[in-house]
Structures are given as structure tokens and as C-alpha cells.
N, C-alpha and C positions, 0 to 999 in steps of 0.2 A: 735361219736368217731370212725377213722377206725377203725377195725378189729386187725391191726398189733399194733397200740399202744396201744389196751386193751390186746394182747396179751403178749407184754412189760412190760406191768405194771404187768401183772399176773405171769408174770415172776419174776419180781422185787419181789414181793412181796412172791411168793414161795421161794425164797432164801433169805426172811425175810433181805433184803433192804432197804435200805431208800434213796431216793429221792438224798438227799446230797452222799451219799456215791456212786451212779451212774452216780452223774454229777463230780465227782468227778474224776472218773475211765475216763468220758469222757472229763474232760479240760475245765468244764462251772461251769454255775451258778446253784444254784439250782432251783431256779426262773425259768431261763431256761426253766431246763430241766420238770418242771412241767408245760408249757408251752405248752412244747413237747406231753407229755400224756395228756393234756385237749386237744389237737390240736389248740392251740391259736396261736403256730409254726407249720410249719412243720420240721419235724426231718432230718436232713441233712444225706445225704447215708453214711457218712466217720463217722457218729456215731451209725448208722442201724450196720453198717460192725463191728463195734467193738461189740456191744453188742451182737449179733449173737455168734461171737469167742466169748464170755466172759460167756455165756450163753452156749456156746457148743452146739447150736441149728443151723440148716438150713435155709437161709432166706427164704427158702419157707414154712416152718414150721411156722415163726411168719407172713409172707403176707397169712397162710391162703390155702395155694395152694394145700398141700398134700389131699390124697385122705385118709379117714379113711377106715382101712381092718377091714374088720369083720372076725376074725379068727376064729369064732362060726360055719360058715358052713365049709361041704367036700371038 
């Protein structure tokens, strides 16, 4: 599984989601959209973009991209 759809899903799931209720928010099935998270689809960008705003996340935060700060050193 990418990186970004286990991130999605960990998402989903921290906001204690379900599957239907996301595909929901995005205009499909739910089928789908669990399609989308095993990768059996690929996730189309115009549904990336929404979940991101829906999520209040950065799409570089769910591709993975951000650098983690260790605020522990000077």
C-alpha cells in the first residue's frame, strides 16, 4: 500500500470514520473507496484535494514529504 493511502486511512480512522461516510463526503461508492485504500484503484487527485481540506492536512503531510523536527535538540 502507498505511504499516502495508509496515511488516509489512518486518518479515517483517527476521526473514528467509516469508509461509507468518506465515500460519502466524496460522491462514490463505498466499494470504491475501499478500493482506493487497498490500492486496487488509484485515488483520483479531485478526491486527494478534498480529503486533504476535509482533514485540514497538507498534501505533503499525507504523500509523506514533510521532514519530521526533532524539537529535543538546541
Amino acid at each position: 500500500m502507498p505511504t499516502y493511502m495508509k496515511n488516509l486511512r489512518d486518518l479515517r480512522e483517527d476521526h473514528d470514520l467509516t469508509q461509507t461516510q468518506i465515500a460519502e463526503i466524496l460522491g462514490t461508492s463505498q466499494t470504491m473507496y475501499a478500493r482506493y485504500e487497498r490500492s486496487a484503484n488509484e485515488l483520483p487527485l479531485r478526491h486527494f484535494i478534498v480529503l486533504c481540506k476535509y482533514y485540514g492536512v497538507s498534501a505533503d503531510k499525507v504523500l509523506g514529504l514533510t521532514k519530521k523536527t526533532d524539537h529535543s535538540s538546541p
